[in-house]
C-alpha positions as CSV (number, residue, x, y, z in Angstrom):
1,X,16.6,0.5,46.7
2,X,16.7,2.4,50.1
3,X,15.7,6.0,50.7
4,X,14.4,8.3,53.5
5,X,11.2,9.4,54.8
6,X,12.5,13.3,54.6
7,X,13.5,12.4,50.8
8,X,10.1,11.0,49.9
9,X,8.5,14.1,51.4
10,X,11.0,16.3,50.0
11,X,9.9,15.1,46.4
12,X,6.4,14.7,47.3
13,X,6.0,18.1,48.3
14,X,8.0,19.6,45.2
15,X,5.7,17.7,43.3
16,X,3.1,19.3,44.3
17,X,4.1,22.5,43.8
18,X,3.7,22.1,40.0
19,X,0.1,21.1,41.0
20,X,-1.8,24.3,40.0
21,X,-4.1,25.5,43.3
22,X,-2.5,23.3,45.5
23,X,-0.2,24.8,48.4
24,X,2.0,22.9,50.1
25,X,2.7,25.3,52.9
26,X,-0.6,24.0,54.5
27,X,0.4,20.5,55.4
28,X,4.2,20.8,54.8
29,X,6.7,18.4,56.1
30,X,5.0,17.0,59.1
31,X,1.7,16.6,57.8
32,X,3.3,14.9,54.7
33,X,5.0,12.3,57.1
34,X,1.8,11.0,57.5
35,X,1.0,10.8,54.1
36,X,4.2,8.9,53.7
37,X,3.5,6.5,56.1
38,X,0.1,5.5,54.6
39,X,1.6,5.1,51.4
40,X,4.4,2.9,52.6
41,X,1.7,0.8,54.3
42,X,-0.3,0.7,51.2
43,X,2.4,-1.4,49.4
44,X,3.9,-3.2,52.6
45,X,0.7,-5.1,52.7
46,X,0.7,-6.0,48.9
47,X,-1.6,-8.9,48.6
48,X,0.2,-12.5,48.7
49,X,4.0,-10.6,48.4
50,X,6.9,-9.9,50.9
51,X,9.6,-7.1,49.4
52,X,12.8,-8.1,49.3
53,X,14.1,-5.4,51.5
54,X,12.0,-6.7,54.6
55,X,12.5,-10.5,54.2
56,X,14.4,-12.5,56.7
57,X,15.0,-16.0,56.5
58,X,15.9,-17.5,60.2
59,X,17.9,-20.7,60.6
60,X,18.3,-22.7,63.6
61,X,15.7,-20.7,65.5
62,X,15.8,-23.4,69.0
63,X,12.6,-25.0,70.5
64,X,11.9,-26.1,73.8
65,X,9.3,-28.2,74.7
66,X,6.9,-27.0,71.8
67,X,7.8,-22.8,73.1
68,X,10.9,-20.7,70.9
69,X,13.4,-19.4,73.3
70,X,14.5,-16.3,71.9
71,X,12.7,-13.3,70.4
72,X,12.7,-13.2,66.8
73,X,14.2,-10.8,65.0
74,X,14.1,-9.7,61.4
75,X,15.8,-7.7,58.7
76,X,17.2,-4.2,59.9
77,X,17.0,-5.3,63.7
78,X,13.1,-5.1,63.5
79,X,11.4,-7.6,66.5
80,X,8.2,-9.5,64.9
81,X,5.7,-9.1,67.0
82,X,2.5,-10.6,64.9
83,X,1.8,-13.6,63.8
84,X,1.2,-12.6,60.1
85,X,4.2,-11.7,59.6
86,X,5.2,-15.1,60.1
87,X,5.7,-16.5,56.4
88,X,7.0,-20.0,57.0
89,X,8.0,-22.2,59.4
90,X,10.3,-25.5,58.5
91,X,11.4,-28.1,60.1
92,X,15.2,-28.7,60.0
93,X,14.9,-31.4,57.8
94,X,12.9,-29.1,55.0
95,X,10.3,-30.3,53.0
96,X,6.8,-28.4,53.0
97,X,6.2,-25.6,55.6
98,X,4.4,-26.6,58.6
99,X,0.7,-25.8,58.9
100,X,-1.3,-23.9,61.0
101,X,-3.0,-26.4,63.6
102,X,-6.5,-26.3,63.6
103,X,-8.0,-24.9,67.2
104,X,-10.8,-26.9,66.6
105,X,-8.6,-30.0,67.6
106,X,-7.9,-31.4,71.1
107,X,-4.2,-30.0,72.0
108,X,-3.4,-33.2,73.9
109,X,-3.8,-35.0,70.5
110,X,-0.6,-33.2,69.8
111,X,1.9,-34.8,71.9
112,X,4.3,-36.9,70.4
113,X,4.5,-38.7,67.1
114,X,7.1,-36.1,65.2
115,X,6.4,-32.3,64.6
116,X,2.6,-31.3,63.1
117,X,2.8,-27.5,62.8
118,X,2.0,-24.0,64.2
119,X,-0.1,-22.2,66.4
120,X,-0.5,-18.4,66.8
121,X,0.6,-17.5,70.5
122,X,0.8,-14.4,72.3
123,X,2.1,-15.7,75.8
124,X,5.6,-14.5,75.5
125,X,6.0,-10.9,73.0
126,X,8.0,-11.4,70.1
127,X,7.6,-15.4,69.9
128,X,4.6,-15.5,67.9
129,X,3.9,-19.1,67.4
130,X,4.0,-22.5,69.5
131,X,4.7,-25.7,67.9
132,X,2.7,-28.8,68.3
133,X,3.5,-31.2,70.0
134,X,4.1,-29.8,73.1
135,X,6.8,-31.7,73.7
136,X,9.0,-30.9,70.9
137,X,12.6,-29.7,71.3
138,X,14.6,-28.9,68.4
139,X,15.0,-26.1,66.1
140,X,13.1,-24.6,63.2
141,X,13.9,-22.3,60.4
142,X,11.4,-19.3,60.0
143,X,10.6,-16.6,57.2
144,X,9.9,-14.0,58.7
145,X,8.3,-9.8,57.5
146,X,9.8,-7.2,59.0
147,X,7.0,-4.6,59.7
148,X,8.4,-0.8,60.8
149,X,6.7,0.9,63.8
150,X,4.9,4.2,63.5
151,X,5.6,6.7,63.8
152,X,8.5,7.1,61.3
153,X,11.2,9.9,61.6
154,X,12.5,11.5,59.2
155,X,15.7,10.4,58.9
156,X,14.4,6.6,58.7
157,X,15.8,4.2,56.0
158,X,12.5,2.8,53.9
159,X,13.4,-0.3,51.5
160,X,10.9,0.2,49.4
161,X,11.1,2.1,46.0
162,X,10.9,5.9,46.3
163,X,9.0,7.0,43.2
164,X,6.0,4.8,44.5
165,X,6.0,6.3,47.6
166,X,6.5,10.1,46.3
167,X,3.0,9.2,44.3
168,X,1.7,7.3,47.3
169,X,1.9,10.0,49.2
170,X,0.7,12.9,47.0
171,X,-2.3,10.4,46.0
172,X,-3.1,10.5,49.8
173,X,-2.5,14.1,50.0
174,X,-4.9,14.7,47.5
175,X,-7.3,12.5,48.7
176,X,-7.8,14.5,51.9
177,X,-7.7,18.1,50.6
178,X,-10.8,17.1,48.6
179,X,-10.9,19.9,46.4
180,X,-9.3,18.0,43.2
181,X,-10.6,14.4,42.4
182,X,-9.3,14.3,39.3
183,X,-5.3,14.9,41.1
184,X,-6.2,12.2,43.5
185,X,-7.0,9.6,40.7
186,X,-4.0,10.5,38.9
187,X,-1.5,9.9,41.3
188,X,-3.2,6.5,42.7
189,X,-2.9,5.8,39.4
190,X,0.6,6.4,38.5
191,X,1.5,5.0,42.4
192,X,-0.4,1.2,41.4
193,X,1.5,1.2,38.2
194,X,4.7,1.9,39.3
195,X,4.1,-0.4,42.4
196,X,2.8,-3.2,39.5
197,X,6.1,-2.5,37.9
198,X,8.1,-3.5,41.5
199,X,6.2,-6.1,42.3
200,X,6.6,-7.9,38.7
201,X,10.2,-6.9,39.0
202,X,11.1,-9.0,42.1
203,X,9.4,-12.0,40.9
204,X,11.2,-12.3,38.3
205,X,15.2,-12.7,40.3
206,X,16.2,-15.4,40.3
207,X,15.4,-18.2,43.2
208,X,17.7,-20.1,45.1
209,X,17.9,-24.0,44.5
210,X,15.8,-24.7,47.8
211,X,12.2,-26.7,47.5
212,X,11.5,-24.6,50.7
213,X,12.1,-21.3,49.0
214,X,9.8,-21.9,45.8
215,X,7.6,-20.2,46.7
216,X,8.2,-17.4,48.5
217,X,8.4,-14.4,46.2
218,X,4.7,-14.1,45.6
219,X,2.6,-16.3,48.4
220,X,2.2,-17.5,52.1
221,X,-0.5,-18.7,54.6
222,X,-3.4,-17.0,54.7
223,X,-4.2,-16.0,58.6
């Protein structure tokens, strides 16, 4: 399931040139970018789901005295830079993810005594979290999101499927012309369903054997 932004705009403009009243030559390919890029956003951020084609599952990641080491780096080379798109984080051992520590709490109640969990961190760019306590040195296995930068080009790989997008990003071209509400509903329509469709699709592969990984497909933390 991979396509290209020029191929979603491609199809989303020839789709609208079936669309009586509606010319294309006044937004074109540049404008429709855009409109790509909003409707790629629109399902990225699917409540309580991570598609397939931007899931990464790190192993081994190393700790140093509560601080990862190296800059974490998802599917298709993409550096996570936010904490929410942090999904997981084990320790080595498995069991349960590790929580998000509360920053009500007294740090130096977190030294020692075995790992306790996670706290968002923006000291060092592209290392999201700490772990607690401070003095823990080990590794961690991480799932992480990868999330694309704007602004796309047109020759960019999307993993995502393309006839959502082509209806994402006519709905959203419709939208801001203005001048046919009824267009606008239709295609939003037609771009929910069809991203319904994807969603229920994925959830039902199969999953590995891993307590870790049970749940995976359809929730996180909230943050």
């Amino acid at each position: 399931m991979v396509t290209t932004v020029q191929l979603i705009v491609n199809d989303a403009l020839g789709l609208l040139s079936h669309s009586p009243g509606v010319s294309t030559q006044t937004y074109a390919t540049p404008r429709m970018r855009l409109f790509v890029e909003q409707a790629f956003f629109e399902m990225f951020d699917a409540p309580e789901h991570i598609w397939l084609g931007y899931r990464k599952k790190l192993t081994g990641v190393p700790v140093q005295n509560g601080a990862l080491t190296i800059d974490l780096v998802g599917a298709h080379g993409i550096k996570i830079e936010d904490y929410k798109d942090v999904i997981h984080v084990w320790h080595p051992d498995g069991g349960d993810p590790l929580p998000e520590v509360s920053s009500r709490r007294s740090t130096a109640s977190y030294f020692g005594g075995g790992v306790v969990g996670i706290e968002p961190s923006t000291a060092i760019p592209f290392r999201p979290f700490v772990i607690w306590p401070a003095d823990y040195t080990e590794t961690v296995d991480i799932l992480v999101r990868s999330r694309p930068s704007l602004p796309f080009s047109l020759s960019q790989a999307i993993y995502l499927d393309h006839q959502a997008l082509v209806f994402g990003a006519v709905w959203a071209y419709s939208t801001d012309l203005g001048n046919n509400p009824g267009q606008s509903v239709r295609y939003e329509t037609r771009f929910r369903k069809r991203m319904q469709e994807m969603l229920q699709g994925e959830q039902r592969q199969a999953i590995a054997l891993d307590t870790r990984l049970s749940t995976i497909p359809t929730t996180w933390r909230d943050t």
